[in-house]
C-alpha positions as CSV (number, residue, x, y, z in Angstrom):
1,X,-32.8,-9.7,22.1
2,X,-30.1,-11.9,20.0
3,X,-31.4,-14.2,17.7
4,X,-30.0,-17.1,18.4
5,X,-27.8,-19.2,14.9
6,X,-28.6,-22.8,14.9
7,X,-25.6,-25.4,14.8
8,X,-26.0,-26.1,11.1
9,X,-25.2,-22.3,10.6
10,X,-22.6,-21.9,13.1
11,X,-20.7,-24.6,11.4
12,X,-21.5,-23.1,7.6
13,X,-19.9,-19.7,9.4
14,X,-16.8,-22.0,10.5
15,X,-16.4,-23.3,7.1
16,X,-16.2,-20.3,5.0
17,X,-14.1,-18.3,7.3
18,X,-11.6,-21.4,7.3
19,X,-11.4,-21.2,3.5
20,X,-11.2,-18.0,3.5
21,X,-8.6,-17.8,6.3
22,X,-6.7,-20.4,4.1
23,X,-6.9,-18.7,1.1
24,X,-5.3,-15.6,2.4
25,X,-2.5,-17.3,4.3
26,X,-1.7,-19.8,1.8
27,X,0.4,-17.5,-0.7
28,X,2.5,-17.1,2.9
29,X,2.7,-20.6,3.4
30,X,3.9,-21.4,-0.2
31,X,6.9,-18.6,0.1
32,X,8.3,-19.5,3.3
33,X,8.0,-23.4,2.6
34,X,9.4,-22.8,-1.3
35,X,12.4,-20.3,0.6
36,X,13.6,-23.5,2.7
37,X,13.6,-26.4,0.0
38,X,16.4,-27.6,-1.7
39,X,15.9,-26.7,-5.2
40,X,15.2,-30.8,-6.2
41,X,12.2,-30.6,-3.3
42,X,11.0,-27.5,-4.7
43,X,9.7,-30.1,-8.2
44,X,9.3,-33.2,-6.0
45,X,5.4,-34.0,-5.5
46,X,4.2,-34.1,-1.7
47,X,7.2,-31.6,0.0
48,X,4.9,-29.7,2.4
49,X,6.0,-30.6,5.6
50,X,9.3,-29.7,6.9
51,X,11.4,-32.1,8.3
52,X,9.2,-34.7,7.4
53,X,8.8,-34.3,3.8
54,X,12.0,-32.8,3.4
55,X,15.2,-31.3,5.7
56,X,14.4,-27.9,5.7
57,X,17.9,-25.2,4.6
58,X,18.5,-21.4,5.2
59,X,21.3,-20.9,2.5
60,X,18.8,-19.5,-0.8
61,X,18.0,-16.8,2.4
62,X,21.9,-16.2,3.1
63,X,22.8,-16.2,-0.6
64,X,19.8,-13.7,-1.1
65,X,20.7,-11.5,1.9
66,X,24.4,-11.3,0.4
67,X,23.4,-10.0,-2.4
68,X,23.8,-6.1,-3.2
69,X,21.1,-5.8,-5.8
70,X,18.6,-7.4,-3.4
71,X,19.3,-5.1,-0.4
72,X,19.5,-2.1,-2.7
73,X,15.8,-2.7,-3.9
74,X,14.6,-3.3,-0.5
75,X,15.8,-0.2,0.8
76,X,14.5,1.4,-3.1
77,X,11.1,0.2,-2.1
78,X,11.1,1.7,1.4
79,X,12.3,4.9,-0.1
80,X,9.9,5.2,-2.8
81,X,7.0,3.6,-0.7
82,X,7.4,5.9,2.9
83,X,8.0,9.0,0.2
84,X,5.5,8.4,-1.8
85,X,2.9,8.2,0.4
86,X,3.7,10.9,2.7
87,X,3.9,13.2,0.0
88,X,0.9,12.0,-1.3
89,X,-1.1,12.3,2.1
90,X,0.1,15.6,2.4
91,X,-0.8,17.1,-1.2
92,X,-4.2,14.9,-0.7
93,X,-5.4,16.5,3.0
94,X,-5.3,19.9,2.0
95,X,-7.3,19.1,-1.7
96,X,-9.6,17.1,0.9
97,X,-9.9,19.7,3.5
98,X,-10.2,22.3,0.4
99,X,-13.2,20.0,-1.4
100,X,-14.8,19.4,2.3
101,X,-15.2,23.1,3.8
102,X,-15.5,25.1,0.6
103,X,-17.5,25.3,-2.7
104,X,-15.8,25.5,-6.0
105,X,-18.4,27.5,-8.5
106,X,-17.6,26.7,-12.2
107,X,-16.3,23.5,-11.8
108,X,-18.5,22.0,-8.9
109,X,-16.7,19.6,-6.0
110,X,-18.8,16.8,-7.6
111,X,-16.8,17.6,-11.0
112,X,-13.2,17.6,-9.2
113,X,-13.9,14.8,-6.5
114,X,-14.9,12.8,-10.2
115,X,-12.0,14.0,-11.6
116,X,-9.7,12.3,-8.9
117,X,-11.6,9.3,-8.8
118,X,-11.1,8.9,-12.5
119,X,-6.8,9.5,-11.9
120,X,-6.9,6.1,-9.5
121,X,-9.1,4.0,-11.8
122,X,-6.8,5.5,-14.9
123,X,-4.4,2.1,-16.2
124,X,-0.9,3.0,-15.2
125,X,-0.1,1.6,-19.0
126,X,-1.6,4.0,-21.0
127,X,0.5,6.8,-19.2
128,X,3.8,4.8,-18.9
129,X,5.2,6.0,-22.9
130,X,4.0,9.3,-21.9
131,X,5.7,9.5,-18.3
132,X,8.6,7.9,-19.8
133,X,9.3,10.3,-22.3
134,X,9.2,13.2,-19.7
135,X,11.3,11.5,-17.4
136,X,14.0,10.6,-20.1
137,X,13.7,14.9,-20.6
138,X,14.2,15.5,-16.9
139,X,17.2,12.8,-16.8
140,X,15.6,11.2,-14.0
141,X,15.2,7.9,-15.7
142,X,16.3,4.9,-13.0
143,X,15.9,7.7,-10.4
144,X,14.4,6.9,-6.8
145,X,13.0,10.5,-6.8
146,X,10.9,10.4,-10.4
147,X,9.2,6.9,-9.1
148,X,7.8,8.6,-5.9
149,X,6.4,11.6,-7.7
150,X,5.0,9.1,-10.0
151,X,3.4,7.1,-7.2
152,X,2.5,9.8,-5.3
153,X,0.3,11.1,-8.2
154,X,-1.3,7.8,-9.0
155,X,-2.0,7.5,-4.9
156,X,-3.4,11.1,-4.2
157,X,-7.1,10.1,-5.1
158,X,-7.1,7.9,-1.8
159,X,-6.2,11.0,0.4
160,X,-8.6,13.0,-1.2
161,X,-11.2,10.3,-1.4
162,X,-11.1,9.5,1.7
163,X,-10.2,12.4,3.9
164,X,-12.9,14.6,2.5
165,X,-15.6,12.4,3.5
166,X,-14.0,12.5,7.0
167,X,-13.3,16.0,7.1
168,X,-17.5,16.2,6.4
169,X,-18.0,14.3,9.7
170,X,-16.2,16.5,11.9
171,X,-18.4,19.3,13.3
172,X,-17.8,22.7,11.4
173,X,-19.1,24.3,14.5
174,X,-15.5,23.4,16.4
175,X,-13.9,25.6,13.5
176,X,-15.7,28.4,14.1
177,X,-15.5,28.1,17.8
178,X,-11.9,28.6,17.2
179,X,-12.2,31.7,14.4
180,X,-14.4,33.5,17.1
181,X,-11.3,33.1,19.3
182,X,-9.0,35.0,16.6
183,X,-7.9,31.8,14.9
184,X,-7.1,32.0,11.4
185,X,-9.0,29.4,8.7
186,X,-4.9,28.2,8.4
187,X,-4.4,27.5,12.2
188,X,-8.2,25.7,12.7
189,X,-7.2,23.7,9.8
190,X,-3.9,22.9,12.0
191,X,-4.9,23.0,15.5
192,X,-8.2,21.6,15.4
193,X,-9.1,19.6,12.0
194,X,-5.8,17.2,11.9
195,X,-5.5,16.8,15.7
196,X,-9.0,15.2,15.2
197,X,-8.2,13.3,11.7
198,X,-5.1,11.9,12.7
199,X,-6.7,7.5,13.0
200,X,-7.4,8.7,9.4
201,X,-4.6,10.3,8.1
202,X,-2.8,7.2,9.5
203,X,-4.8,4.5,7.8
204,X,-4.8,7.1,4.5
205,X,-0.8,6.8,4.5
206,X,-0.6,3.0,5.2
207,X,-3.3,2.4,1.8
208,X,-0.9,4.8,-0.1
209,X,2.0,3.3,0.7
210,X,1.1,-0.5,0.5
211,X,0.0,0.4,-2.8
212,X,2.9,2.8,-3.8
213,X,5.1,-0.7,-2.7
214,X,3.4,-3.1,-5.0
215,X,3.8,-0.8,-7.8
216,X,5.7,-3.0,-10.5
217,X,4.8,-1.3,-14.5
218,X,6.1,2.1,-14.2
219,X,9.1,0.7,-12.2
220,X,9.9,-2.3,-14.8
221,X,9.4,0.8,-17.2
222,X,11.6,3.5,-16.0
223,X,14.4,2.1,-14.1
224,X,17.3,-0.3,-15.5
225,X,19.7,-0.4,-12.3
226,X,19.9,2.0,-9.5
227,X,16.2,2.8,-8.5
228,X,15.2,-1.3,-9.3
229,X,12.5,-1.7,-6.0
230,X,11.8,-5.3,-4.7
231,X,8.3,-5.9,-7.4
232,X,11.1,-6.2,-10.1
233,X,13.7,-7.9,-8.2
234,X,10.7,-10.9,-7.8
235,X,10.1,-10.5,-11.6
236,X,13.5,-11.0,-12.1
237,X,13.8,-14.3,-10.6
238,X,13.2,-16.8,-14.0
239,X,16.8,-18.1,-15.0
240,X,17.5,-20.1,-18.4
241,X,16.7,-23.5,-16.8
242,X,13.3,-22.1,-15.4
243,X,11.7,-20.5,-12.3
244,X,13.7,-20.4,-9.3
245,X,10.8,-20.7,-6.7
246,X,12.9,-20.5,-3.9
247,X,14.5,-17.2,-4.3
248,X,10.9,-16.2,-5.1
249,X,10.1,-17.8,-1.7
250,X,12.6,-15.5,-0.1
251,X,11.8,-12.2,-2.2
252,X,8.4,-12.4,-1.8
253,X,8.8,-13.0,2.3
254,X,11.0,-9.7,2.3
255,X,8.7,-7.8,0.4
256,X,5.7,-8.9,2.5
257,X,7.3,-7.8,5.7
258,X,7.6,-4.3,6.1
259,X,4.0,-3.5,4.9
260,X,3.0,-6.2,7.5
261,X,5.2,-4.5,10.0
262,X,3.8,-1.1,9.5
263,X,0.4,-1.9,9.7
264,X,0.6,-4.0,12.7
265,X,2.4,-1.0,14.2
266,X,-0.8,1.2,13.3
267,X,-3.4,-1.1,13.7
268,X,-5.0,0.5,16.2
269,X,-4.9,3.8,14.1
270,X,-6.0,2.0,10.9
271,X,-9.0,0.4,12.9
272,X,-10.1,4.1,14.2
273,X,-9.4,5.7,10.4
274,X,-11.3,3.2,8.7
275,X,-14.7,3.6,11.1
276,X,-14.1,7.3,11.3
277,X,-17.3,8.9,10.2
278,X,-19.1,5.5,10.4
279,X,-21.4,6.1,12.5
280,X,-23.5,8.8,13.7
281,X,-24.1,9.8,16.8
């Protein structure tokens, strides 16, 4: 039987999800309405309202758009973000499925699952001199390919994380049904463990990613021109007279989008990943 919530809590519910609501969508609100002021509204007191508070104007988004070094990082970030994290997802199933179905003697699966915890809670800065140095040996400083081996590597714990607790959900007994039938340990990994781990491997990619796009220290660090991605194009936006809020308004509404895209596109997927495992039948 439900219990039933009295008024007084049903409107203390109401509340906090409205503030929370409003916190979340607020950082929206403030780009889009900063992306259509006039540059004198943008420091005027009171402009919140369009067309009431002030005549709304698309041209900081058509002088943004025209701009090479803006669409260059956009389509640096997509590179570096879709790469990253399907590299990283790939590289991260098979350690998962590895730490998941087998035991590893000397070092112990506690030991190495610790070990790429400790990779993710790791500062980026205290590797940044190091990975720069190495980089500037390879000659791939301001190179779209070194920043997506570097995220990748700072991504692969969630994979691994993740995925290996999933992997431990899925009945072993449907791997064996299929090595009784003559497949290999290869092929049930392929044929029966990812058919069933795809929700997950799905909402895996989309945390990688997201967090492979918002990576903004190793790229300020390593590239100067051709790999710039959008976090440093949004850095870039303070001019000698200040803060030009309104291209910020604009950069930081293009880099929301495609992260927002791609997980509406997999929501369904992400929704599936994330309870995978959940709960036990």
């Amino acid at each position: 039987m439900r219990r039933k919530t009295s008024p007084v809590q049903r409107i203390l519910t109401s509340g906090v999800m409205a503030l929370v609501l409003l916190w979340v969508l607020f950082p929206f609100y403030w780009a889009f309405v900063n992306s259509i002021k006039q540059p004198a509204d943008t420091f005027r007191p009171g402009a919140w309202v369009p067309f009431w508070q002030f005549q709304p104007t698309l041209e900081h988004w058509i002088a943004e758009l025209s701009i090479l070094e803006t669409r260059h990082a956009l389509l640096n970030s997509t590179v570096i973000a879709l790469g990253a994290a399907t590299l990283s997802v790939l590289l991260g199933t098979a350690a998962a499925y590895a730490l998941a179905r087998f035991r590893f003697g000397k070092e112990g699966n506690a030991n190495l699952t610790t070990w790429f915890l400790s990779q993710r809670i790791l500062p980026p800065v205290v590797v940044v001199i190091p990975f720069f140095l190495i980089m500037r040996q390879l000659q791939l400083l301001d190179n779209v390919f070194a920043l997506m081996l570097l995220n990748a590597t700072f991504t692969l714990p969630f994979p691994v994380i993740i995925l290996s607790q999933m992997i431990r959900e899925l009945p072993k007994e449907l791997e064996e049904a299929a090595y009784v039938d003559g497949a290999t340990i290869f092929q049930g990994f392929l044929q029966v463990v990812l058919p069933l781990l795809l929700p997950g491997l799905v909402a895996t990619w989309i945390i990688c990613m997201a967090f492979s796009w918002n990576e903004f220290l190793l790229a300020l660090s390593l590239t100067t021109k051709s790999a710039i991605p959008m976090p440093v194009i949004i850095a870039g936006a303070e001019h000698t007279r200040g803060v030009q809020f309104w291209y910020v308004g604009v950069r930081v509404l293009l880099t929301m989008l495609p992260p927002i895209v791609f997980a509406l596109l997999a929501q369904r997927y992400i929704i599936r990943g994330l309870t995978l495992g959940a709960v036990k039948g």
